[in-house]
Backbone as XML, in Angstrom:
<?xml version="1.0"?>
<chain id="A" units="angstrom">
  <residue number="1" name="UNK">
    <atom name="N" x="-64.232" y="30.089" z="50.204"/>
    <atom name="CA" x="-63.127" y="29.631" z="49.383"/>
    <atom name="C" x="-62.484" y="28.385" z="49.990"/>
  </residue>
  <residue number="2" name="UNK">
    <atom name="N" x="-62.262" y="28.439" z="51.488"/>
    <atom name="CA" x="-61.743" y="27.654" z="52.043"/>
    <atom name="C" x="-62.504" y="25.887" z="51.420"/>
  </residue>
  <residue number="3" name="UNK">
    <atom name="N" x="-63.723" y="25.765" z="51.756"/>
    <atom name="CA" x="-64.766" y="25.073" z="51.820"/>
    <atom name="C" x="-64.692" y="24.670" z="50.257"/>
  </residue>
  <residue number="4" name="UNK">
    <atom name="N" x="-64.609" y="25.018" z="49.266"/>
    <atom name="CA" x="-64.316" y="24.821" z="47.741"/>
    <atom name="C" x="-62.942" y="24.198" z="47.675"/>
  </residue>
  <residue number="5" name="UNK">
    <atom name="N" x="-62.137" y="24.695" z="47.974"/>
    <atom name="CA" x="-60.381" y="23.435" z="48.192"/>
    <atom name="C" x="-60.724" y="22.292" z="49.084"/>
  </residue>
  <residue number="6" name="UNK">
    <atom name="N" x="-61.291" y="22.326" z="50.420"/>
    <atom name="CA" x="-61.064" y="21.246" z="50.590"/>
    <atom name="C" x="-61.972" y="19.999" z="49.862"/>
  </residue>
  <residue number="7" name="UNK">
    <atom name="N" x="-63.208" y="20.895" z="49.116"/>
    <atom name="CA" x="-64.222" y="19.698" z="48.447"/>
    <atom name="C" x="-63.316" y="19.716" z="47.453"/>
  </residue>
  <residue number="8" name="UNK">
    <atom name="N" x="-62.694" y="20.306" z="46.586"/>
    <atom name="CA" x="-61.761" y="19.826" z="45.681"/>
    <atom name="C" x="-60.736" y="18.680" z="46.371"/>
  </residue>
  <residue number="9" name="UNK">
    <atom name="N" x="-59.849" y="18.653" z="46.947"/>
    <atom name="CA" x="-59.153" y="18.007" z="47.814"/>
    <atom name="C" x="-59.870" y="16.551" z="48.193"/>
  </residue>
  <residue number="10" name="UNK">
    <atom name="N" x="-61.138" y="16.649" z="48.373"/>
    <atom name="CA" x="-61.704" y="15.558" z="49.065"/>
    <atom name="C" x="-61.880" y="14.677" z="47.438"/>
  </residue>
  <residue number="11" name="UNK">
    <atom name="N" x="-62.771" y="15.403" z="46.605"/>
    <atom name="CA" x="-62.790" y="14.807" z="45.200"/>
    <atom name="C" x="-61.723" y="13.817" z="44.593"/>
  </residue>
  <residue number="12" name="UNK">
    <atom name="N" x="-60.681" y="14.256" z="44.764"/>
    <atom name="CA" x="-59.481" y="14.237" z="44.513"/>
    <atom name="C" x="-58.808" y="13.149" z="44.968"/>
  </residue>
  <residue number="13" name="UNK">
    <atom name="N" x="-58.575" y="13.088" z="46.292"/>
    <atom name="CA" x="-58.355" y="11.944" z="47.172"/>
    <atom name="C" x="-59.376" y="10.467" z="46.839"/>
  </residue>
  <residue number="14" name="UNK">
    <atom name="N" x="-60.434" y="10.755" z="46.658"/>
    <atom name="CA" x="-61.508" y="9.656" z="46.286"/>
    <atom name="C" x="-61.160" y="9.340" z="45.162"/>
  </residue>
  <residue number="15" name="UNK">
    <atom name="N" x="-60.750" y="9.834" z="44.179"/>
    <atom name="CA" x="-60.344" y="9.219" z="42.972"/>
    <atom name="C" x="-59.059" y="8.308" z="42.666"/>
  </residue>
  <residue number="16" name="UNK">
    <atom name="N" x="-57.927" y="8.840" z="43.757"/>
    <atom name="CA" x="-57.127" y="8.461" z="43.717"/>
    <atom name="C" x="-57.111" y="6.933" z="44.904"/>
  </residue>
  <residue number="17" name="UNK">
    <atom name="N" x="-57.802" y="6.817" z="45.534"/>
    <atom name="CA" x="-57.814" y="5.985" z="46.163"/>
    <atom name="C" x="-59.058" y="4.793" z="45.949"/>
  </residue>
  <residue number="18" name="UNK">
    <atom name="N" x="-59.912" y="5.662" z="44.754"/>
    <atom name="CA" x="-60.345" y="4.400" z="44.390"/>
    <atom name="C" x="-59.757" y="3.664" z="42.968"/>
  </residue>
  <residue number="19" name="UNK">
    <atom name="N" x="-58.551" y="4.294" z="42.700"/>
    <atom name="CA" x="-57.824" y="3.655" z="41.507"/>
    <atom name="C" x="-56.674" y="2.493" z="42.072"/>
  </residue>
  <residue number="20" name="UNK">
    <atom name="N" x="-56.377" y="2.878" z="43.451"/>
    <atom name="CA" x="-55.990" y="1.677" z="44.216"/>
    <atom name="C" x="-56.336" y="0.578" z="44.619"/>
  </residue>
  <residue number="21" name="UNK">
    <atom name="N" x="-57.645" y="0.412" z="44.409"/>
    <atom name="CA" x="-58.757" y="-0.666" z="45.336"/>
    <atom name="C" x="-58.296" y="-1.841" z="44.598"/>
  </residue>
  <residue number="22" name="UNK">
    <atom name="N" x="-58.283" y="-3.092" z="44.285"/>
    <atom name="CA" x="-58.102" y="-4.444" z="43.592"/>
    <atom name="C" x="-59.381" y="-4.387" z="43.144"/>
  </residue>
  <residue number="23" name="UNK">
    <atom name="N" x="-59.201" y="-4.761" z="41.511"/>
    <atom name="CA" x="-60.277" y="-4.982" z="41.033"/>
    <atom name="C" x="-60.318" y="-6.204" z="40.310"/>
  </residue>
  <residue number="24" name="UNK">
    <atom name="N" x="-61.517" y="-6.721" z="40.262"/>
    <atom name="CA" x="-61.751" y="-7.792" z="40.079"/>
    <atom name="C" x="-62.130" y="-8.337" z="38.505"/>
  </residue>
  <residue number="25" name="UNK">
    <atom name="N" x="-62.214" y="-9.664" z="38.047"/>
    <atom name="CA" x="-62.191" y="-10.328" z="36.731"/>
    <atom name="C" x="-62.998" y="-11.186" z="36.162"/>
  </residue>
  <residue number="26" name="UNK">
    <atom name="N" x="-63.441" y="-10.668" z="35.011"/>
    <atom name="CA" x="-64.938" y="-11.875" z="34.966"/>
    <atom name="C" x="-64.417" y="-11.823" z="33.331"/>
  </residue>
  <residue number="27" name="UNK">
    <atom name="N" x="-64.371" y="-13.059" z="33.123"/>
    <atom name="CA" x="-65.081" y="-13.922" z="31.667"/>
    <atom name="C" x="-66.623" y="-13.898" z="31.833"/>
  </residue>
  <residue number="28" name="UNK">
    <atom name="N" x="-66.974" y="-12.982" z="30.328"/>
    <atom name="CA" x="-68.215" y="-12.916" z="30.148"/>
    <atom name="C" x="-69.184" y="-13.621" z="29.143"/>
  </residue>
  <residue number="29" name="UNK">
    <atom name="N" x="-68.230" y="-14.327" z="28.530"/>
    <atom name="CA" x="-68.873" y="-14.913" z="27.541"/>
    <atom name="C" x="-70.204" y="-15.379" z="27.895"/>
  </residue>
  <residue number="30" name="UNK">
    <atom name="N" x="-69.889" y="-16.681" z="28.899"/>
    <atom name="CA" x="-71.770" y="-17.030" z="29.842"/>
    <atom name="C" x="-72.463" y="-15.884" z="30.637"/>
  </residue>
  <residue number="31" name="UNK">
    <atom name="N" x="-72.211" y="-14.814" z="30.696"/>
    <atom name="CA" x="-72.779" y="-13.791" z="31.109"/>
    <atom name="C" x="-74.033" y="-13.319" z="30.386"/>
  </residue>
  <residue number="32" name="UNK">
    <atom name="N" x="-74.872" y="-12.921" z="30.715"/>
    <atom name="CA" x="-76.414" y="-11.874" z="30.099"/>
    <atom name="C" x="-75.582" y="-10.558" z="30.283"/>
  </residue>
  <residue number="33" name="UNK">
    <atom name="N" x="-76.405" y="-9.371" z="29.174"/>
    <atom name="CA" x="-76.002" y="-8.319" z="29.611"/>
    <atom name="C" x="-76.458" y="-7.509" z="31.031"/>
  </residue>
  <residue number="34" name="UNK">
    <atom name="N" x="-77.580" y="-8.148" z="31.642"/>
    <atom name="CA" x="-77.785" y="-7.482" z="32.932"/>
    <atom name="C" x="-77.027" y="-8.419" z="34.021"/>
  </residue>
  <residue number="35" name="UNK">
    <atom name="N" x="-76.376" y="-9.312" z="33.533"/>
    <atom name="CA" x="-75.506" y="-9.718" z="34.884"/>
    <atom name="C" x="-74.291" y="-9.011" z="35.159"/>
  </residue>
  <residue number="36" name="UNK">
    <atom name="N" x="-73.197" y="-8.541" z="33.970"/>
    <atom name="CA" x="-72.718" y="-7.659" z="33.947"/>
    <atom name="C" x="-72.838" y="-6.251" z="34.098"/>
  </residue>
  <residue number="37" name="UNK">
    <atom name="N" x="-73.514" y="-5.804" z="32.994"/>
    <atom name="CA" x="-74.821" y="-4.316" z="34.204"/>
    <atom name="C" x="-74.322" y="-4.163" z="35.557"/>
  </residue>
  <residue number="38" name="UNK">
    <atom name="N" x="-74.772" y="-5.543" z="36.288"/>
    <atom name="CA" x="-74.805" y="-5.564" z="37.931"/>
    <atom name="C" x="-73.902" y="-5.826" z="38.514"/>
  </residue>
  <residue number="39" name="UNK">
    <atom name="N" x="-72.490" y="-6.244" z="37.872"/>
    <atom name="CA" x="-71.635" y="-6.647" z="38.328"/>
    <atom name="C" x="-70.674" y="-5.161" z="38.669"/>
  </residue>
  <residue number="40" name="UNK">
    <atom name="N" x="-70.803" y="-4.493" z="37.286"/>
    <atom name="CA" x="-70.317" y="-2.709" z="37.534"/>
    <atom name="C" x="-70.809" y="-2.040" z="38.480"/>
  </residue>
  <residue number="41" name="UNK">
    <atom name="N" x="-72.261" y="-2.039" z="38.517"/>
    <atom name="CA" x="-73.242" y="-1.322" z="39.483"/>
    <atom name="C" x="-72.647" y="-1.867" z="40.784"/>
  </residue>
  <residue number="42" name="UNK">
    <atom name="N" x="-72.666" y="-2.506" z="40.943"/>
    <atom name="CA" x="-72.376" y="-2.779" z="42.436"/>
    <atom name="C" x="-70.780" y="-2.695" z="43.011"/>
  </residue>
  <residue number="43" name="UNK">
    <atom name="N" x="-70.019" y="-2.860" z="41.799"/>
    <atom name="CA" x="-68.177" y="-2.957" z="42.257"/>
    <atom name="C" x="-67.736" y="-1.683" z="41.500"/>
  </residue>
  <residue number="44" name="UNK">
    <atom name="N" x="-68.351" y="-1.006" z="40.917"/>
    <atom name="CA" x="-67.895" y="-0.087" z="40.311"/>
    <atom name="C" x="-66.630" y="0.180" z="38.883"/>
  </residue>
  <residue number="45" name="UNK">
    <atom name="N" x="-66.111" y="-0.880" z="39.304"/>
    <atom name="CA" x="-65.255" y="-1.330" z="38.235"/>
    <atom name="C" x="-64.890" y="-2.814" z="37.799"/>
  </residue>
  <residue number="46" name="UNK">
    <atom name="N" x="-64.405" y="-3.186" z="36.794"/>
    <atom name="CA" x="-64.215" y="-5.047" z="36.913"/>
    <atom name="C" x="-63.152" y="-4.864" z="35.440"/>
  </residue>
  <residue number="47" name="UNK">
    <atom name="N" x="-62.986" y="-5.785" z="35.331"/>
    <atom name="CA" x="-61.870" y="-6.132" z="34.205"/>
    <atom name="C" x="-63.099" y="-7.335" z="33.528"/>
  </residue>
  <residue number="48" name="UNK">
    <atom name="N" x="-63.598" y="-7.236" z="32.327"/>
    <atom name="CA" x="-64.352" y="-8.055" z="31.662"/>
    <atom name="C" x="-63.267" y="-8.641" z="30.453"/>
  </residue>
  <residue number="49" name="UNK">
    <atom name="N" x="-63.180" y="-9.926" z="30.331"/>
    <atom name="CA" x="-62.706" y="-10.645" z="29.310"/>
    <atom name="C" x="-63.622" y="-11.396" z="28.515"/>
  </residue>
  <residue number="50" name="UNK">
    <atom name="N" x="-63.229" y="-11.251" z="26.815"/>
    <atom name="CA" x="-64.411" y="-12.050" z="25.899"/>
    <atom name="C" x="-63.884" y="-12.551" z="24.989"/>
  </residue>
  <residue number="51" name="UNK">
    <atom name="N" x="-64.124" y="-13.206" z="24.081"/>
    <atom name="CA" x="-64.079" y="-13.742" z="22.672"/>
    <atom name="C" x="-64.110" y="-12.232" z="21.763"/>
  </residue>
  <residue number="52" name="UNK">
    <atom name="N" x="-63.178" y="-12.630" z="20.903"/>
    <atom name="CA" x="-63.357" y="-11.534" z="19.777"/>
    <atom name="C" x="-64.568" y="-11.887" z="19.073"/>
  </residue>
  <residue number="53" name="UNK">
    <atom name="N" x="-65.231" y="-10.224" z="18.912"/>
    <atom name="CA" x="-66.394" y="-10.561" z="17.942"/>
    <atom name="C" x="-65.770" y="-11.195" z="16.396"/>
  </residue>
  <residue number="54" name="UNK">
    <atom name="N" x="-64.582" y="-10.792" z="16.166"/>
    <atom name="CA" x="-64.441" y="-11.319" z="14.427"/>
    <atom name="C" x="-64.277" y="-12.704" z="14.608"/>
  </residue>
  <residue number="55" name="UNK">
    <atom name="N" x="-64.412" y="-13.304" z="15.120"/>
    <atom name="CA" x="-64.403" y="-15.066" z="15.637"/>
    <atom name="C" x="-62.254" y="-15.225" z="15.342"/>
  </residue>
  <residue number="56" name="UNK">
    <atom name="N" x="-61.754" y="-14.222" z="15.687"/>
    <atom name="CA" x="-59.934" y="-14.477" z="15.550"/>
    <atom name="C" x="-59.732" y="-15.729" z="16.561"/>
  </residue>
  <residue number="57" name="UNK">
    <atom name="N" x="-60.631" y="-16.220" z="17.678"/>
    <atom name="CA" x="-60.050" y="-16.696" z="18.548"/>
    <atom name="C" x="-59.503" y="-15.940" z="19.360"/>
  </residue>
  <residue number="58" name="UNK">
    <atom name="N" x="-58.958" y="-14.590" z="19.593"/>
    <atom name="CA" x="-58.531" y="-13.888" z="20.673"/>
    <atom name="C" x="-59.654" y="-13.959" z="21.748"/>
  </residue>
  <residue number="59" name="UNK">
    <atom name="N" x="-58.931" y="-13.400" z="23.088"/>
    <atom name="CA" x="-59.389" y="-12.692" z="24.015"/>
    <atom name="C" x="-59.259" y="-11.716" z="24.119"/>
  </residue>
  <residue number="60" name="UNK">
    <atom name="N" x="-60.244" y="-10.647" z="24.041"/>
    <atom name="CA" x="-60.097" y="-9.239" z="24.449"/>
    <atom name="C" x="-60.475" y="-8.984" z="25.849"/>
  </residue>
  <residue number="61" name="UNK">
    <atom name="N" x="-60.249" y="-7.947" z="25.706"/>
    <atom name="CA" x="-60.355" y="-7.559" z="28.011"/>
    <atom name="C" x="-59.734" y="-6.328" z="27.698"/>
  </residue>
  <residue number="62" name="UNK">
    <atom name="N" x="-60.580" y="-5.407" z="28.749"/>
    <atom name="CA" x="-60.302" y="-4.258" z="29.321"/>
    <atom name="C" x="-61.244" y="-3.723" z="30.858"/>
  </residue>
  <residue number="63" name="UNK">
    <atom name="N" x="-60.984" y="-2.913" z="31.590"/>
    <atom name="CA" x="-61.548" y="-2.279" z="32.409"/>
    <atom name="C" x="-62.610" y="-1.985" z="32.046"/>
  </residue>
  <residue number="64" name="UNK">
    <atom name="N" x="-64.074" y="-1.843" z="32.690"/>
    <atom name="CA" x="-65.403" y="-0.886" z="32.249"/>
    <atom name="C" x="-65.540" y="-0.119" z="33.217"/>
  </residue>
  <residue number="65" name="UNK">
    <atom name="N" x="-66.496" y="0.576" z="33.768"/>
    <atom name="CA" x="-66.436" y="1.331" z="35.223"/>
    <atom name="C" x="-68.177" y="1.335" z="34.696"/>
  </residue>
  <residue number="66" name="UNK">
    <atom name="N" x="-68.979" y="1.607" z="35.676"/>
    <atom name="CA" x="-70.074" y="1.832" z="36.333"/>
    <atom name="C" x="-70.485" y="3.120" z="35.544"/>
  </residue>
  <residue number="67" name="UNK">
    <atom name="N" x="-69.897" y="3.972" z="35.689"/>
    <atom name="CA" x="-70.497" y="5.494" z="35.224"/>
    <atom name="C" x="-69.045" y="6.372" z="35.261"/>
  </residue>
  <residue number="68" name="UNK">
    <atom name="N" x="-69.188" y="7.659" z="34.862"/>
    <atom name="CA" x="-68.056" y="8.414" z="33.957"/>
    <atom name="C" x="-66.789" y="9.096" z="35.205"/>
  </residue>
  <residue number="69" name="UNK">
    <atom name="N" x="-67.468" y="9.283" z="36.240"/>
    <atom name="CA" x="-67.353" y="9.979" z="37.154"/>
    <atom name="C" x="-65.543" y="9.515" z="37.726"/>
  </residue>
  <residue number="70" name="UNK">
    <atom name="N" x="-65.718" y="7.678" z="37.533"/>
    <atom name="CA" x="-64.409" y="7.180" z="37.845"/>
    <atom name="C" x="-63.454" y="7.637" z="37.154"/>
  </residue>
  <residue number="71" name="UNK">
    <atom name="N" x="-63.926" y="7.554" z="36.194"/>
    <atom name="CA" x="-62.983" y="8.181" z="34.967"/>
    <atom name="C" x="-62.517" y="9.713" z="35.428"/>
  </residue>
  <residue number="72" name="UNK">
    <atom name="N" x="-63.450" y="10.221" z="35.639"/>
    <atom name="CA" x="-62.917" y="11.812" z="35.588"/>
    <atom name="C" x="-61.652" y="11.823" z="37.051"/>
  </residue>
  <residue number="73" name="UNK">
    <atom name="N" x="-62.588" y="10.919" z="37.561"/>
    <atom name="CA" x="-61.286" y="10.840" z="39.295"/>
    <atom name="C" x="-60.174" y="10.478" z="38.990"/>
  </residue>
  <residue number="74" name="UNK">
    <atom name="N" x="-59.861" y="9.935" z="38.112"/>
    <atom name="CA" x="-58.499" y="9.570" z="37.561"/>
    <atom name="C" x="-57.936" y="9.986" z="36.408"/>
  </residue>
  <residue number="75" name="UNK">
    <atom name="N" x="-58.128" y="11.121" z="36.026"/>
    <atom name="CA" x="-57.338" y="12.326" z="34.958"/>
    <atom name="C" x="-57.784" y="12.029" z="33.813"/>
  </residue>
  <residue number="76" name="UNK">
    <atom name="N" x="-59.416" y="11.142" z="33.209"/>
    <atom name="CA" x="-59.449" y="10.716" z="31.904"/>
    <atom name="C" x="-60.707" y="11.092" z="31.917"/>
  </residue>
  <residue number="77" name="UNK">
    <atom name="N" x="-61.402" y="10.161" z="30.930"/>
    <atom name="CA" x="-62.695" y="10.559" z="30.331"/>
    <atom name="C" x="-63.570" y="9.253" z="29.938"/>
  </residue>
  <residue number="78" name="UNK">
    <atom name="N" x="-64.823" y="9.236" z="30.132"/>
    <atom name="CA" x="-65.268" y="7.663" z="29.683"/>
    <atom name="C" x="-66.030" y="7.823" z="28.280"/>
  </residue>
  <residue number="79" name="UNK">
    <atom name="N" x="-65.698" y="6.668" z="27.418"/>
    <atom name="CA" x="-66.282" y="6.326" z="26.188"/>
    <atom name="C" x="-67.215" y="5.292" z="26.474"/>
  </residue>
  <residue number="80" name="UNK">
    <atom name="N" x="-68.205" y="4.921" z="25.578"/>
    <atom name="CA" x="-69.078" y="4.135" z="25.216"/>
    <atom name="C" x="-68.494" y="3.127" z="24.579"/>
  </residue>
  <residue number="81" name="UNK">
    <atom name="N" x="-68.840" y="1.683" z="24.863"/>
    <atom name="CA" x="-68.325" y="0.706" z="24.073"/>
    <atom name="C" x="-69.409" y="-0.082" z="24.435"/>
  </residue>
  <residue number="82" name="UNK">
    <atom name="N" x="-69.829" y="-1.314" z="23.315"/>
    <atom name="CA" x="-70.673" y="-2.266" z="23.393"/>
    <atom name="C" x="-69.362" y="-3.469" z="22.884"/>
  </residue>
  <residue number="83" name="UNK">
    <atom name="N" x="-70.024" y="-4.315" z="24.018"/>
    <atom name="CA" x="-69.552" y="-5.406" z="24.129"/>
    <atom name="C" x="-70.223" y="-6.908" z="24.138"/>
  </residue>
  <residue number="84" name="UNK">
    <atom name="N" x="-69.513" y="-8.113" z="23.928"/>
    <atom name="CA" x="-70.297" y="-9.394" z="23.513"/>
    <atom name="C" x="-70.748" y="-10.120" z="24.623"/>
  </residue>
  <residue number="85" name="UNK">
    <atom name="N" x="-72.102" y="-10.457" z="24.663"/>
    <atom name="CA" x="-72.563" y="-11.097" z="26.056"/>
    <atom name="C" x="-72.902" y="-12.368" z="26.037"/>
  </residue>
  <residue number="86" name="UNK">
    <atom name="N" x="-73.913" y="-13.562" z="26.457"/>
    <atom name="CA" x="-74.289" y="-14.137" z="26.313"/>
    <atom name="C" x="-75.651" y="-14.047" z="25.481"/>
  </residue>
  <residue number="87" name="UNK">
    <atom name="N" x="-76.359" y="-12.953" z="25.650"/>
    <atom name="CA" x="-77.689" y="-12.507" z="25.020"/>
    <atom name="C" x="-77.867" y="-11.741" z="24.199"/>
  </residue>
  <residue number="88" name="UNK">
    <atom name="N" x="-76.849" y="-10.710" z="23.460"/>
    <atom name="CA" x="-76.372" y="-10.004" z="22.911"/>
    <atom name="C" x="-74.935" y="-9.868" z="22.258"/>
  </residue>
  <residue number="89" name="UNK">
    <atom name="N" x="-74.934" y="-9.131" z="21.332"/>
    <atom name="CA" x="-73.472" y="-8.937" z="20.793"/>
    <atom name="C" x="-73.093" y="-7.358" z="21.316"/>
  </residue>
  <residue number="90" name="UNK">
    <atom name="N" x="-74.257" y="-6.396" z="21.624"/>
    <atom name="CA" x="-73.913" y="-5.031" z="22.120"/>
    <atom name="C" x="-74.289" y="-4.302" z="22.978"/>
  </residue>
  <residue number="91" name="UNK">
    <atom name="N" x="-73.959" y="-5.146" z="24.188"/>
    <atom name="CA" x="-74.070" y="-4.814" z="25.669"/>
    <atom name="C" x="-73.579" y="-3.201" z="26.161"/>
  </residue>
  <residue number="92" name="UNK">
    <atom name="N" x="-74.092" y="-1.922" z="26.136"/>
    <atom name="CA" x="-73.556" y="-1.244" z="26.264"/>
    <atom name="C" x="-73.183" y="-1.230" z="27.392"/>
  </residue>
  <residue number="93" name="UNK">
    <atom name="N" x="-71.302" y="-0.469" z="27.837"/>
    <atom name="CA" x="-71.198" y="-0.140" z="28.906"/>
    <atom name="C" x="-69.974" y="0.823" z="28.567"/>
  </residue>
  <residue number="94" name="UNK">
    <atom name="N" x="-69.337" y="1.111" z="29.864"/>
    <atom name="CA" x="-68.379" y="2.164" z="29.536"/>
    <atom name="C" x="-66.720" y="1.684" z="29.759"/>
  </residue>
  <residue number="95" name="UNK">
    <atom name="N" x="-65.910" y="2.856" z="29.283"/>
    <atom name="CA" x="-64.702" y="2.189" z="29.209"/>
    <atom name="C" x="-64.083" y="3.594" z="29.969"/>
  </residue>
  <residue number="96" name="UNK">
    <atom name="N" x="-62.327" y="3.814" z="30.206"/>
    <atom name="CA" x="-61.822" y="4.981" z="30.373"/>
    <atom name="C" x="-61.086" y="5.244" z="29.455"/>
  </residue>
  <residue number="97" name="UNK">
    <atom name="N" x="-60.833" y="6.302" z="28.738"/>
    <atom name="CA" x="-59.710" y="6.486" z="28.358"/>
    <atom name="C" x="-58.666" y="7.888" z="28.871"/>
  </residue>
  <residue number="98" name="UNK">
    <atom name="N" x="-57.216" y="7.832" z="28.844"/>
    <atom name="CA" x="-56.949" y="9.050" z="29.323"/>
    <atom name="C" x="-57.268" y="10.256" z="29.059"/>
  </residue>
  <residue number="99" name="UNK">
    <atom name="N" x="-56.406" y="11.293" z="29.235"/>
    <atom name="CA" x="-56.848" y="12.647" z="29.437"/>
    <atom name="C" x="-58.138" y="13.450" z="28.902"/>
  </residue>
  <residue number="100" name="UNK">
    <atom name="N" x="-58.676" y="14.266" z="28.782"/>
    <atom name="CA" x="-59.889" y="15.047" z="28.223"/>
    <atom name="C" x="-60.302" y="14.649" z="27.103"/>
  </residue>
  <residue number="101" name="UNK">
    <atom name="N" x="-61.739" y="14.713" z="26.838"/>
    <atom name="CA" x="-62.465" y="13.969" z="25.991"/>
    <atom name="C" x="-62.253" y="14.815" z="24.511"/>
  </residue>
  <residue number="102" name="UNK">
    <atom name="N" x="-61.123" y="16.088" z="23.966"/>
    <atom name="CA" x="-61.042" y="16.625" z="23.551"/>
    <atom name="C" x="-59.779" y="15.815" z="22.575"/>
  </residue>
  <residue number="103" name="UNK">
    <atom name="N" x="-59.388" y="15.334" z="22.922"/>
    <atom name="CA" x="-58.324" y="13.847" z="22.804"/>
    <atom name="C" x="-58.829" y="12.949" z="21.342"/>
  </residue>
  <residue number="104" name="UNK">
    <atom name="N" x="-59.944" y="12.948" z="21.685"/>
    <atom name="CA" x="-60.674" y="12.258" z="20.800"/>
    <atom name="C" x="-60.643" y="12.637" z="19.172"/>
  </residue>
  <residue number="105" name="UNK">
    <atom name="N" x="-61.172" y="14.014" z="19.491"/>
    <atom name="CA" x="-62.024" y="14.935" z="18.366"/>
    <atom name="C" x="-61.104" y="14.888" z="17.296"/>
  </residue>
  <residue number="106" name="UNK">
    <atom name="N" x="-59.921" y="15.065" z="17.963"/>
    <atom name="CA" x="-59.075" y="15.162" z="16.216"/>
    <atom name="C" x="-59.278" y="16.512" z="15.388"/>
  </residue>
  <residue number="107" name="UNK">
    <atom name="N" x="-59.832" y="17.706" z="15.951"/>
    <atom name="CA" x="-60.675" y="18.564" z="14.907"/>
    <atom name="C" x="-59.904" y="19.889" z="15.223"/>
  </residue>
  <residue number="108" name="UNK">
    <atom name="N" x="-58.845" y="19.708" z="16.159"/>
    <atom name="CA" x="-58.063" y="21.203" z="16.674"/>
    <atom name="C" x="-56.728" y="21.097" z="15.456"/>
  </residue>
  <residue number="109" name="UNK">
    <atom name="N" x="-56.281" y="20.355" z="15.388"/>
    <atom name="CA" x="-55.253" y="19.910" z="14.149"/>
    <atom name="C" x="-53.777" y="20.521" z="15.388"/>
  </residue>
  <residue number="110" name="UNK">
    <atom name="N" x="-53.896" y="20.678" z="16.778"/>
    <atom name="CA" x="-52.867" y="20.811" z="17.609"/>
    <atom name="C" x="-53.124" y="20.262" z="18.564"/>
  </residue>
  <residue number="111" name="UNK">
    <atom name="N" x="-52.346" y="20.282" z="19.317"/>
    <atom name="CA" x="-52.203" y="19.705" z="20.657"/>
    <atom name="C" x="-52.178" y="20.555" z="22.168"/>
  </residue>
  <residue number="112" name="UNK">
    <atom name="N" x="-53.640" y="21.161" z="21.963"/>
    <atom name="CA" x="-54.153" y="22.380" z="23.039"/>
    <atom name="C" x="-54.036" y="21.623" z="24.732"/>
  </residue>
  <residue number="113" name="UNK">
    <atom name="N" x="-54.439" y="20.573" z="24.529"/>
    <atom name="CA" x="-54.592" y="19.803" z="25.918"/>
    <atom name="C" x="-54.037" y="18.649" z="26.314"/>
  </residue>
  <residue number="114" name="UNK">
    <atom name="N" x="-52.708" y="18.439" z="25.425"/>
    <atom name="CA" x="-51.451" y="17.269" z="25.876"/>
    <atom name="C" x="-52.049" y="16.236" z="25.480"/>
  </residue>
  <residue number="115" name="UNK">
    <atom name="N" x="-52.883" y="15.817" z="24.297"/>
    <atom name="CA" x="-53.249" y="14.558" z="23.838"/>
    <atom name="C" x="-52.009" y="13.739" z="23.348"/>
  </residue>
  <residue number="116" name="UNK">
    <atom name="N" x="-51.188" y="14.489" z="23.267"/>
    <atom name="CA" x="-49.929" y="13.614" z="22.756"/>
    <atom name="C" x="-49.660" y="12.140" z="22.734"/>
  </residue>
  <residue number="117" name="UNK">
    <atom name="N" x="-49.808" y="11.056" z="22.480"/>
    <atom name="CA" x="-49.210" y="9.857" z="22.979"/>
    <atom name="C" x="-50.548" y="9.200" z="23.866"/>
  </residue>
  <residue number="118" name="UNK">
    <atom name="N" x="-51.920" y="9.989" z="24.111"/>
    <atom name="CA" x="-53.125" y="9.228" z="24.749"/>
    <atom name="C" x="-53.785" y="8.220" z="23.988"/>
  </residue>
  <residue number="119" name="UNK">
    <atom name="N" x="-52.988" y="7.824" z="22.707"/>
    <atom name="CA" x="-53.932" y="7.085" z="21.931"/>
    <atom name="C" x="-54.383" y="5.639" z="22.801"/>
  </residue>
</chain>
């Protein structure tokens, strides 16, 4: 039992301290989708900024992470999003969003797991 808290504990701590780390910022527009790919893979997280696909002229930007796992270290859940590259328009990669992926579903018609306000 002992040995199960502290790997919980250790889990735990890693998540929270890798939500502290500085993360870093890339305009992707001149990007391929495997330069980005590699840019997650290796930093684990980045802040990607692009051109709106509807040609508005905006910039969009958000966080991606590497794989889901960051997400879960930090009280959320990761979605799928494709994004605009240099070689592509639907670069898949991932995003976070908060709490449990149950958040999403919309299909309980209550609020079993504090989705409240996660939009």
């Amino acid at each position: 039992m002992k040995t199960f808290i502290a790997a919980g504990l250790l889990l735990a701590s890693f998540g929270t301290a890798n939500a502290q780390e500085p993360i870093n910022r890339y305009d992707i527009q001149d990007m391929t989708c495997n330069q980005v790919l590699s840019i997650l893979r290796q930093q684990g997280a980045a802040i990607l900024r692009y051109p709106s696909p509807s040609g508005s002229g905006r910039i969009l930007y958000d966080r991606y992470v590497d794989n889901a796992g960051i997400c879960f270290g930090q009280g959320g859940h990761a979605i799928r999003r494709e994004i605009p590259t240099k070689d592509t328009n639907a670069c898949p990669t991932l995003s976070c969003k908060p709490g449990p992926p149950e958040c999403d579903d919309g299909v309980l018609g209550f609020d079993m797991f504090g989705c409240i306000g996660n939009d």
